[in-house]
C-alpha positions in Angstrom: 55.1 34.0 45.8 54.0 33.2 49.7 52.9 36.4 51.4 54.1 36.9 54.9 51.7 38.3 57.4 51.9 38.9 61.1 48.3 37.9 62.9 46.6 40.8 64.4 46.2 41.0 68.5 42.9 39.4 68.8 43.4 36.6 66.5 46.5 35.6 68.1 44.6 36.1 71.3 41.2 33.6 69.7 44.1 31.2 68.4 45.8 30.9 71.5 42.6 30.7 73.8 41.5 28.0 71.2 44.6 26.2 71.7 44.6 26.3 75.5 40.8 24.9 76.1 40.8 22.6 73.1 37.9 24.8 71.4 36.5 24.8 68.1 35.8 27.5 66.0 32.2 26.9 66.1 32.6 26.8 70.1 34.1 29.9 70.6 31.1 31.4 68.3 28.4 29.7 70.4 29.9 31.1 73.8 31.2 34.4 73.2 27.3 35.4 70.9 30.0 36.0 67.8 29.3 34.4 64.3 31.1 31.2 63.3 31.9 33.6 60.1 33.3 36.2 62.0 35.6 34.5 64.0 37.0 32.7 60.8 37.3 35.7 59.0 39.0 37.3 62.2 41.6 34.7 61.9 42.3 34.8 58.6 42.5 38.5 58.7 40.0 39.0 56.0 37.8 41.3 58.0 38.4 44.1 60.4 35.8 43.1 63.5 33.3 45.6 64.5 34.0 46.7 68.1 31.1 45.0 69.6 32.4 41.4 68.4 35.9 42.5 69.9 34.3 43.2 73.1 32.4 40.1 73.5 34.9 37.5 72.7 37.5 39.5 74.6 35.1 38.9 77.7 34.6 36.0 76.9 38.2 35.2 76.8 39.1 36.6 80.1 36.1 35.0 81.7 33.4 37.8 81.8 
C-alpha cells in the first residue's frame, strides 16, 4: 500500500530552488553551511529541521 504525503514548505521550497539552478544536493549543503544529511532527510521528510538549518538555507535561498 503507497502512502500519500504532501512535502512540507521548505522541501518543496529546496526542491524547487534545486530545480531552478540545476543544484545538487551536496551543492545546496556546501552553500547554505547545512549537512548533505540534513537536506536529504529534509526532503524526504524524515526529520523535522532545527530552526537554525531552516534559517540558513532559507537565506540562502533568497540570496542572503
Amino acid at each position: 500500500m503507497s502512502e500519500s504525503r504532501e512535502l512540507s514548505a521548505l522541501a518543496e521550497q529546496i526542491i524547487q530552488y534545486q530545480k531552478r539552478h540545476d543544484q545538487t544536493d551536496n551543492e545546496l549543503a556546501f552553500s547554505s553551511h547545512v549537512s548533505v544529511e540534513h537536506i536529504h532527510a529534509i526532503k524526504a521528510m524524515e526529520m523535522t529541521p532545527p530552526e537554525d538549518d531552516v534559517k540558513r538555507i532559507q537565506d540562502y535561498i533568497k540570496g542572503k
